[in-house]
DOFINU-532332 format. One line per 4 residues: number of its first residue (from 1); their letters; for each residue x negated, y, z negated of C-alpha. Coordinates in Angstrom, 3 decimals. Example, Ala and Ser with C-alpha at 12.3 -4.5 7.8 and 13.67 -1.06 7.14 Angstrom:
2
1	AS	-12.300,-4.500,-7.800 | -13.670,-1.060,-7.140
END
This chain:
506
1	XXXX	-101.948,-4.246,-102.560 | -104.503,-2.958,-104.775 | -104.348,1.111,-105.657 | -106.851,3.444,-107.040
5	XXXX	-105.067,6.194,-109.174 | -106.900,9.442,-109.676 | -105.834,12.982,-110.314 | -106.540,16.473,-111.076
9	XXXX	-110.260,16.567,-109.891 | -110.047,20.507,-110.152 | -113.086,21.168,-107.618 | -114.751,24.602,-108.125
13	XXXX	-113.789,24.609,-112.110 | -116.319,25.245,-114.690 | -116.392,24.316,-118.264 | -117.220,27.116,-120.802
17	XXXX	-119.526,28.906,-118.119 | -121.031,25.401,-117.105 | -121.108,24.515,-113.531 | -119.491,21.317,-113.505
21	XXXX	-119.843,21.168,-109.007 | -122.766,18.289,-109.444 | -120.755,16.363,-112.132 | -117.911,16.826,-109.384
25	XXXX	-119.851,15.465,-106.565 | -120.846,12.804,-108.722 | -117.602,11.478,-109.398 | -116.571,11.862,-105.515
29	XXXX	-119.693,9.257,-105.153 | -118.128,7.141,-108.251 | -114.915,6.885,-106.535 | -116.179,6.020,-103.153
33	XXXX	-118.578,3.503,-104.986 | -115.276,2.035,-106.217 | -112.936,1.779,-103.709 | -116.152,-0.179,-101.973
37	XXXX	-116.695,-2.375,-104.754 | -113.096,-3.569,-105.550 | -111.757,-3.710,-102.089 | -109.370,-0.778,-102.788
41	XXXX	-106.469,-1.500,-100.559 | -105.112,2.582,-100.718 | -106.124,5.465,-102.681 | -103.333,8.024,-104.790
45	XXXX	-104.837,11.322,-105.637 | -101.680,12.630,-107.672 | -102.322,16.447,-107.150 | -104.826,19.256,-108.205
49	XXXX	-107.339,18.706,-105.864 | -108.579,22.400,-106.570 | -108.410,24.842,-109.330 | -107.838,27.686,-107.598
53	XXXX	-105.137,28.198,-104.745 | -108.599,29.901,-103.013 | -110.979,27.745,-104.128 | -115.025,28.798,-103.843
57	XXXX	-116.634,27.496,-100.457 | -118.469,25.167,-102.740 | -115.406,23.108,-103.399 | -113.728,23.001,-99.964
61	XXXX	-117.097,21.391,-98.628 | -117.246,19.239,-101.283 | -113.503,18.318,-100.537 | -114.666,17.799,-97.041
65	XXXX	-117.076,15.682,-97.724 | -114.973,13.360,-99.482 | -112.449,13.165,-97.076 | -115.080,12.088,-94.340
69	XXXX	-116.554,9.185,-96.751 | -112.806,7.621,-97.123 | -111.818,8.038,-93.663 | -115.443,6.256,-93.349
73	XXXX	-114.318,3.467,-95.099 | -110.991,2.804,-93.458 | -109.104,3.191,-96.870 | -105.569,5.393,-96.368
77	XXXX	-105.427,7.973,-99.024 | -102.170,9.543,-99.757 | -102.620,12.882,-101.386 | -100.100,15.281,-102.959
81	XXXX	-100.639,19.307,-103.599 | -100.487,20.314,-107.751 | -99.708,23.445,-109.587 | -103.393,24.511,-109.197
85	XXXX	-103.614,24.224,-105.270 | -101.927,26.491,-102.900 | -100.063,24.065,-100.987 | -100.141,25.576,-97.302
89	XXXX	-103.758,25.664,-97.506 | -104.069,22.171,-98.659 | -101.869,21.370,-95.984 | -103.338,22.923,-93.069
93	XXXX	-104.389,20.288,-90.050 | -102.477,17.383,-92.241 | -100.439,16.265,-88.819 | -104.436,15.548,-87.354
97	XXXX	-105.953,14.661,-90.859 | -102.795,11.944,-90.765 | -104.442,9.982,-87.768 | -107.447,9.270,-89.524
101	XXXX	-105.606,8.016,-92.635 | -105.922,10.962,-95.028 | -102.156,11.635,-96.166 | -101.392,15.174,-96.921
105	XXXX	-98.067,15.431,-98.514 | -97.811,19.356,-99.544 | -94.556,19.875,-98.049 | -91.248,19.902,-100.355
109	XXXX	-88.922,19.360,-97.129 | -91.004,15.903,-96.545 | -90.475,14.472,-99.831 | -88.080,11.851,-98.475
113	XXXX	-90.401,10.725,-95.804 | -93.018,7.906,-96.848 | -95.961,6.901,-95.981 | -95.848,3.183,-94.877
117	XXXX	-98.366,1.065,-95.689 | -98.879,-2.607,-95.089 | -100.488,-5.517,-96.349 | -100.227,-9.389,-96.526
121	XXXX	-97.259,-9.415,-98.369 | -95.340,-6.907,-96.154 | -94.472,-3.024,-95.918 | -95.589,-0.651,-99.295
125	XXXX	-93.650,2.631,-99.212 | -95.757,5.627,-100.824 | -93.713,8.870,-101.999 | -95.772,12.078,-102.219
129	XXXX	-94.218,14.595,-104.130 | -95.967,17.926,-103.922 | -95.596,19.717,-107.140 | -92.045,21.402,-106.528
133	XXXX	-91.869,24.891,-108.311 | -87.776,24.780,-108.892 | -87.202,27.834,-108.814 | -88.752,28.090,-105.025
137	XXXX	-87.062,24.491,-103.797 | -83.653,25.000,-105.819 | -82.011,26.283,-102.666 | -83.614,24.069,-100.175
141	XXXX	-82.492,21.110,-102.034 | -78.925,22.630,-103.305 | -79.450,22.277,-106.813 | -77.450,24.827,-108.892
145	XXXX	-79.884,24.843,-111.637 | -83.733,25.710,-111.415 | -85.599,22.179,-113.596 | -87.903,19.968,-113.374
149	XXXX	-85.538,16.818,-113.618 | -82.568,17.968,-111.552 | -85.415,18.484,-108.601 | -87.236,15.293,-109.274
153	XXXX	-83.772,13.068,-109.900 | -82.509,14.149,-106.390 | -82.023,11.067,-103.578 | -84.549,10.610,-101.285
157	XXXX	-87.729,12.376,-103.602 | -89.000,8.825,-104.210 | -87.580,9.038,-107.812 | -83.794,9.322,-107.142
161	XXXX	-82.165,6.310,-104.826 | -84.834,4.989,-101.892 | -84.386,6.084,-98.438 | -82.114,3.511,-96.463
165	XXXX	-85.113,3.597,-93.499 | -87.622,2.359,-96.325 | -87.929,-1.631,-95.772 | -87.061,-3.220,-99.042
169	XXXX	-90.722,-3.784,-101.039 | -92.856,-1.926,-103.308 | -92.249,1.411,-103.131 | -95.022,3.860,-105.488
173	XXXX	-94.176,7.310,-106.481 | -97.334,10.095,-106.749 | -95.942,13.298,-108.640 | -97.857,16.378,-110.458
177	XXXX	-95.402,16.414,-113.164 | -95.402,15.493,-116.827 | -93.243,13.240,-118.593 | -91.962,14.541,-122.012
181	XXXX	-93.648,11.125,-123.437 | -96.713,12.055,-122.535 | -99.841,14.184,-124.488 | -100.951,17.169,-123.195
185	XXXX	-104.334,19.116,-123.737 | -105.601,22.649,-124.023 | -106.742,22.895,-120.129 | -103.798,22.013,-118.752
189	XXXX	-101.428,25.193,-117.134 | -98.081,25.870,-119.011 | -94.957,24.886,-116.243 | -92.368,25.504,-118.203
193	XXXX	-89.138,26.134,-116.670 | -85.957,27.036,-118.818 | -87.697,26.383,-122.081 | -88.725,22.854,-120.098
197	XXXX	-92.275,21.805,-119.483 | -91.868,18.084,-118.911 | -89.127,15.501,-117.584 | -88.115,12.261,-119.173
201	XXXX	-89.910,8.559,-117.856 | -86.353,7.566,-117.261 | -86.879,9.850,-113.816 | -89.551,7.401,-112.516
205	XXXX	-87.054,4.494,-112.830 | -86.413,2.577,-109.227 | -89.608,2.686,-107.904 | -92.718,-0.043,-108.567
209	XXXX	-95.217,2.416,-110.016 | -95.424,6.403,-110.766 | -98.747,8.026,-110.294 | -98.284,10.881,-112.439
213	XXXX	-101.025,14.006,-112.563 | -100.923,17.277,-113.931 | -102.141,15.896,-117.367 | -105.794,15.224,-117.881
217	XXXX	-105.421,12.922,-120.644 | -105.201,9.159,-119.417 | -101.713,7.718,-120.599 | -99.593,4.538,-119.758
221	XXXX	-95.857,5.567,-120.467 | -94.691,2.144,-119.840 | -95.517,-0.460,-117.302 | -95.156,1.404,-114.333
225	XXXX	-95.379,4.781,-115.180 | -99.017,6.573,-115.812 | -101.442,9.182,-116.022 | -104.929,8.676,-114.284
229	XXXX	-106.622,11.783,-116.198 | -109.157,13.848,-115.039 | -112.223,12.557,-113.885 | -114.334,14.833,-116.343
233	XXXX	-113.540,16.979,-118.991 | -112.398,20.934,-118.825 | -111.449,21.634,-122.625 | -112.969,20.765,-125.793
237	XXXX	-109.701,19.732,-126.674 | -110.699,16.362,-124.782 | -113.715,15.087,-126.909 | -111.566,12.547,-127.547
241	XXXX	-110.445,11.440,-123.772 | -111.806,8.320,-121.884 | -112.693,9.715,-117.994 | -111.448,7.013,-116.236
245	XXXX	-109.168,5.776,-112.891 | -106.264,3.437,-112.887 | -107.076,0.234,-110.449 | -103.693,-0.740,-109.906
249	XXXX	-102.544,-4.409,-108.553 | -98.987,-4.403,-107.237 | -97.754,-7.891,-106.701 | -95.176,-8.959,-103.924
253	XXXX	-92.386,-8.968,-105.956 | -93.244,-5.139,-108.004 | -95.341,-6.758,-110.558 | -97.955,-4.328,-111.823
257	XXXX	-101.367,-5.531,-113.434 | -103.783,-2.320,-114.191 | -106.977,-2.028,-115.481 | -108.765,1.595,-116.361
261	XXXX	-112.102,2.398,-114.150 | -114.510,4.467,-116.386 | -115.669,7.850,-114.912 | -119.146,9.078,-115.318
265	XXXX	-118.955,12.316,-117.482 | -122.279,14.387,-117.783 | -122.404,14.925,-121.058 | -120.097,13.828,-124.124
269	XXXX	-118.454,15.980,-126.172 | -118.365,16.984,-129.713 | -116.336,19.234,-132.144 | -118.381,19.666,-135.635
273	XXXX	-116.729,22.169,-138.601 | -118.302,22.944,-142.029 | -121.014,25.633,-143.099 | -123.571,26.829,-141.523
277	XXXX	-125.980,25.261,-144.075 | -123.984,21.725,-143.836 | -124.383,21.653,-139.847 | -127.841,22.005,-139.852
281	XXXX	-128.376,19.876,-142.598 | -126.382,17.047,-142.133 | -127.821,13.703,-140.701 | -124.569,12.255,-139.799
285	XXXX	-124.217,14.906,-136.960 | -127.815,13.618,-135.011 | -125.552,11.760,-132.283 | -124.311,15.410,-131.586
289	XXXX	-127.567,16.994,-130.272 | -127.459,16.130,-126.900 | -123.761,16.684,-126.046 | -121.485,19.854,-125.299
293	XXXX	-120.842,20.951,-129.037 | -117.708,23.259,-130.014 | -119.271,24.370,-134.006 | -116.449,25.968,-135.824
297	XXXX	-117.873,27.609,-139.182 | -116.114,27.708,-142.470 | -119.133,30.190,-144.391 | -116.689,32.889,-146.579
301	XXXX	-119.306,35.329,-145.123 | -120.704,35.336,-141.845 | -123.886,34.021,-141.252 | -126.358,35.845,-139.549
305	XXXX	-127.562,34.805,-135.929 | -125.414,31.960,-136.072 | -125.538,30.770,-132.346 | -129.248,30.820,-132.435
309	XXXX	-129.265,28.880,-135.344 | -127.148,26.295,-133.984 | -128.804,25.949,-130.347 | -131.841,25.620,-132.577
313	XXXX	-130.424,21.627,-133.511 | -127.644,21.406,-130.760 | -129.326,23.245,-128.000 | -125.600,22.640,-125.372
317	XXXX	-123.599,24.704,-128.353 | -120.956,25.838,-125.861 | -118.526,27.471,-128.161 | -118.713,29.061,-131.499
321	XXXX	-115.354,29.469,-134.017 | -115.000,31.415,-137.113 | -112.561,30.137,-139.305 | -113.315,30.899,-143.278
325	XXXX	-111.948,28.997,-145.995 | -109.923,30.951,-147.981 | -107.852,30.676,-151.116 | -104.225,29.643,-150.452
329	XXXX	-102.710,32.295,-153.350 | -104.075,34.878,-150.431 | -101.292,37.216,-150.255 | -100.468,37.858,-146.154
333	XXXX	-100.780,42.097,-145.608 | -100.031,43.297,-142.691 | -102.551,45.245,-141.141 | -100.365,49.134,-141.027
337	XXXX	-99.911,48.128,-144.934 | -103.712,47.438,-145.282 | -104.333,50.683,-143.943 | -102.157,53.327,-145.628
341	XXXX	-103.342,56.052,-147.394 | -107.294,54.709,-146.430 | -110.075,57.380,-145.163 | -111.454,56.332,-141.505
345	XXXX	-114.742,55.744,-143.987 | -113.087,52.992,-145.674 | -111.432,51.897,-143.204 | -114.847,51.003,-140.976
349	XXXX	-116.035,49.635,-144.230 | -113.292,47.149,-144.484 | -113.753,46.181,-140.665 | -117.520,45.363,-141.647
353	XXXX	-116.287,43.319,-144.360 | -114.035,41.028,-142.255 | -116.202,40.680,-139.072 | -119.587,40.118,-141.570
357	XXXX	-117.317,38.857,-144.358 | -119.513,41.269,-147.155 | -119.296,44.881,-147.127 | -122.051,47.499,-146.362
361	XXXX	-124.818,48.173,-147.985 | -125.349,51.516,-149.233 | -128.017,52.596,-146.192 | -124.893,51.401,-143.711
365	XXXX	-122.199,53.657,-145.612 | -124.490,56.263,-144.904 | -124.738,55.552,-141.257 | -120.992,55.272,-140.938
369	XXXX	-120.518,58.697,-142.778 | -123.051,60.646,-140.683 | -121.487,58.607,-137.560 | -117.571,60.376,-138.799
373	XXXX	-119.499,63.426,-139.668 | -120.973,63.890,-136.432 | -117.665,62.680,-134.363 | -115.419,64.905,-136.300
377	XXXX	-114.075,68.126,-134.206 | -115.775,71.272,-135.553 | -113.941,73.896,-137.583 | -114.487,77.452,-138.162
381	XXXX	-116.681,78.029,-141.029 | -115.262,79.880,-143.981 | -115.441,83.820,-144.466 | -114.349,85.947,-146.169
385	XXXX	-111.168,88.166,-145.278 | -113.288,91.239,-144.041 | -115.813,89.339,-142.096 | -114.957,89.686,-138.109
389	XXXX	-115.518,85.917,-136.314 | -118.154,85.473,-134.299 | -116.752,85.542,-130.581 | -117.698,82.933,-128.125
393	XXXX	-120.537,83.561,-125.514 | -118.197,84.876,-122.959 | -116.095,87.120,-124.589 | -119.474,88.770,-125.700
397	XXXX	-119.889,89.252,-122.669 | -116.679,91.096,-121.907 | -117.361,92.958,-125.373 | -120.176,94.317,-123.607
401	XXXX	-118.978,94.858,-120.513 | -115.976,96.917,-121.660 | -116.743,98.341,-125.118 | -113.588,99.957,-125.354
405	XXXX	-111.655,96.549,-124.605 | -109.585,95.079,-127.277 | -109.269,90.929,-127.568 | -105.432,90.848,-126.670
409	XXXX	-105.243,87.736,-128.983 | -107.305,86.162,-131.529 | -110.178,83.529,-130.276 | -108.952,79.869,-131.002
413	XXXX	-110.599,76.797,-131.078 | -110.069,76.089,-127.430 | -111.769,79.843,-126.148 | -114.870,78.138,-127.277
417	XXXX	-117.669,76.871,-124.285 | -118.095,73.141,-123.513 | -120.440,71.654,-125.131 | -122.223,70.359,-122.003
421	XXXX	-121.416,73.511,-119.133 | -121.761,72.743,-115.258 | -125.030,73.587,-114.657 | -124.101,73.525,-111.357
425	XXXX	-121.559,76.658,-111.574 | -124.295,78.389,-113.340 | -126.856,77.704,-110.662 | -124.326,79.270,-107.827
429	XXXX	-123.628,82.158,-110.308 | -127.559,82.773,-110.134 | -127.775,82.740,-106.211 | -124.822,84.985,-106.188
433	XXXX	-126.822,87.461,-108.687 | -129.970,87.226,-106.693 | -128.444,88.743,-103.721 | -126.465,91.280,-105.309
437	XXXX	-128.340,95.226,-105.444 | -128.932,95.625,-109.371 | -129.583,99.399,-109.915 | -133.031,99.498,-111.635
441	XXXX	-133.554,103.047,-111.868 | -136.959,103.778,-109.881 | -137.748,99.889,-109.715 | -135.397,99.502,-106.605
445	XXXX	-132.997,96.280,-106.252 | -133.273,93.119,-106.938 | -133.869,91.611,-104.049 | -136.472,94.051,-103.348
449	XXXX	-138.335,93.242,-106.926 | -137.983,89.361,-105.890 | -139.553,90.361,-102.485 | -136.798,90.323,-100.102
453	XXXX	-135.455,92.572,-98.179 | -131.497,92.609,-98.613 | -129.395,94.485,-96.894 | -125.397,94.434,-98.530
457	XXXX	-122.735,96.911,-98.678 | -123.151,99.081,-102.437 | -120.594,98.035,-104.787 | -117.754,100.692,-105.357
461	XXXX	-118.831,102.863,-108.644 | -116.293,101.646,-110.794 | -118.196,98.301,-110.660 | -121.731,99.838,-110.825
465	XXXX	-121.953,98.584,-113.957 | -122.106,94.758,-112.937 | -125.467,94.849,-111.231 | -127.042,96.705,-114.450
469	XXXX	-129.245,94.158,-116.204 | -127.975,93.029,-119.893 | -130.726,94.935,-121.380 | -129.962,98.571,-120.246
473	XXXX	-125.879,97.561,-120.402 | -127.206,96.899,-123.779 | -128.956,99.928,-124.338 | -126.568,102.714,-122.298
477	XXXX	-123.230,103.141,-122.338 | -121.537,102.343,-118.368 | -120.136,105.528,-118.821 | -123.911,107.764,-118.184
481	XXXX	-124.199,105.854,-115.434 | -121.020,106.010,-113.502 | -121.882,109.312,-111.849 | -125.546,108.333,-110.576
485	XXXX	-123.905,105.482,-109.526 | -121.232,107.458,-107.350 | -123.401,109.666,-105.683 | -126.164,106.516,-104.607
489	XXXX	-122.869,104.574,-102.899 | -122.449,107.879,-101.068 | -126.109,108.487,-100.041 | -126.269,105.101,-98.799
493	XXXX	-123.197,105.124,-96.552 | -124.460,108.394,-95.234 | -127.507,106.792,-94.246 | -125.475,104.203,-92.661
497	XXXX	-123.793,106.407,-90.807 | -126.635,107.690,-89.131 | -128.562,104.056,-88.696 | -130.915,104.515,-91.383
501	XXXX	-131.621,101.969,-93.521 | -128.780,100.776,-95.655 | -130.738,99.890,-98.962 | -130.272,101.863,-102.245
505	XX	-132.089,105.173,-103.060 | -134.135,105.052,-105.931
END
């Protein structure tokens, strides 16, 4: 029987901001290409199908699609849910996607239950092992301790003893888990369990071949035990990778031949480190300038406009890493030592200096002082001992309201106005005043002077003095007008009394 081994396609994933969904649905027509070209007997997707447990709608048409194309074929394809997918939605419809020979093993309890296969030479057993989170399957399986290998050892997984109701012959294990043989990457999602991340190859022993995923790094770990990889790259951490598939021959007897399929990647990529100067200058880096370049500069200071610079040779620059060259003799601070006994001045100064790696200049101290000058919380000005403080706007107002009124304790920082006061408060304060009688003398209110005709009840005399404008409070004491002011509220009650018109006498 002759296998295709792929993994961790990660549909819907994007690299550094990139949309990699064409370079996806490019290798979906690579492998369907393939499993036409080299009469691919079955197909072993070893998990990670998405990279999301919701995955865009993007990515679940594009799974679609390549679900129809194998079924199209005829070619049975067992596939197994990773860390990455959410396995009941994976699994969903996998009884009817069964029938038309698309094998969806996401469920832990069917781990002992094969999919059966057949070929010349007789009966092939597959194992799908879903990726098994031990802390979630530890009870279902009665395992005392939550790892990786006690779940993975147990009978009747595919990697413990083989089910009695398997026919003897071939029998291939598919599992999302990595060995601890076995090199991992930077795009790869930490699994560690108990201090654990990966399993020992001697797991995998008693079955014909393991089709390991998870890791996106192609690996053989021995004869019959490898990684297929991912199709295309996700870190820069795997410049180094060949994208490729495992076409796997499995003889009658368990003999194993493989050969690795190259994957078609849409750009390659390339990690360059040096100067600024160097990068641009440097001939040997020409093969660079048309693939995905990670530049990681080693300038003491930092240039200016770097990333322009660079997209100026290597227009794909992707990412962008400081990482100065500095003397080894440089003593290690910490950063509350740095900053002891340092003004917030010199302390901005110093934050120029590492981010730009030179200091200010002396117009850009002068910005940073009038920036702390300007954020600094305002004091009260000095005075001299005899000098009264100026009150805020409101208790001026209460000064002249009540003349005789003491302050009942001295005006703090906090009695001051906000800086920025609610205009809106202010505009319902002036509503309030236009309606209000204002006594005016022989002028008549003040609705009257703004042309309406208000009618309201007179205020008591002891507030009279409320509806006096500011400049005759100013000018008067409230005291000459209390009386004139008791004998109008009278008048005009009187005359309410009687039905005459309620408005203020002059």
């Amino acid at each position: 029987m002759r296998l295709l081994h792929t993994s961790d396609w990660h549909l819907g994933r994007s690299f550094h901001r990139v949309n990699m969904l064409d370079a996806q649905a490019a290798f979906i027509g690579h492998l369907v290409s393939t499993v036409r070209e080299h009469d691919v007997d079955a197909v072993a997707v070893s998990g990670d199908v998405y990279d999301r447990a919701v995955p865009p709608l993007a990515a679940v048409e594009l799974f679609d699609d390549a679900l129809h194309r194998l079924a199209d074929l005829g070619v049975p394809t067992v596939m197994i849910s990773g860390n990455h997918d959410s396995a009941r939605r994976l699994g969903v419809g996998a009884g009817l996607i069964d029938r038309a020979g698309i094998h969806l093993r996401t469920d832990p309890a069917a781990c002992a239950e094969p999919v059966l296969l057949t070929d010349r030479h007789g009966d092939v057993a597959f194992y799908g092992l879903p990726y098994l989170e031990p802390a979630l399957v530890k009870d279902e399986f009665g395992v005392a301790k939550a790892g990786h290998e006690a779940v993975l050892a147990l009978p009747g997984t595919g990697c413990g003893p083989t089910s009695p109701a398997v026919p003897p012959g071939p029998a291939p294990s598919s599992s999302p888990t990595p060995s601890s043989a076995a090199a991992v990457s930077d795009s790869e999602r930490d699994i560690t369990v108990g201090g654990v991340a990966a399993v020992p190859a001697a797991v995998f022993e008693g079955v014909d071949y393991a089709a390991l995923g998870h890791l996106h790094g192609s690996q053989t770990l021995g004869p019959r035990v490898r990684y297929s990889g991912s199709p295309l790259p996700y870190s820069f951490s795997e410049a180094d990778h060949r994208k490729s598939m495992w076409l796997v021959d499995l003889g009658p007897e368990g003999q194993i031949e493989a050969e690795r399929v190259d994957c078609p990647v849409p750009r390659a990529l390339a990690r360059v480190r040096g100067t600024l100067d160097d990068l641009l200058a440097d001939p040997a880096l020409a093969r660079h300038e048309e693939a995905w370049v990670e530049a990681t500069l080693t300038d003491a200071v930092r240039p200016d406009d770097p990333m322009a610079r660079l997209c100026a040779r290597f227009p794909h620059t992707l990412s962008l890493v400081f990482d100065p060259d500095r003397a080894p003799d440089d003593p290690d601070v910490s950063y509350a030592q740095r900053l002891q006994g340092r003004s917030d001045q010199e302390i901005a100064e110093d934050f120029v200096a590492h981010v730009r790696g030179a200091g200010p200049d002396t117009h850009e101290q002068a910005v940073l002082r009038s920036a702390f000058d300007a954020s600094a919380p305002k004091t009260p000005c000095a005075r001299s001992p005899d000098e009264t403080p100026p009150a805020p706007h409101h208790r001026l107002r209460a000064l002249r309201h009540h003349p005789g009124r003491r302050l009942r304790r001295p005006l703090r920082c906090r009695d001051l106005p906000p800086a920025r006061p609610d205009r809106r408060r202010q505009d319902v304060r002036a509503r309030r005043r236009l309606l209000r009688p204002v006594r005016l003398g022989a002028g008549g209110t003040a609705g009257q002077r703004a042309g309406h005709d208000v009618a309201q009840r007179p205020r008591p005399a002891e507030h009279a003095h409320r509806g006096v404008p500011r400049t005759d409070r100013r000018r008067t004491p409230v005291g000459d007008h209390s009386a004139a002011a008791m004998g109008a509220t009278q008048e005009a009650r009187h005359r309410h009394d009687h039905g005459e018109s309620p408005e203020l006498a002059p």
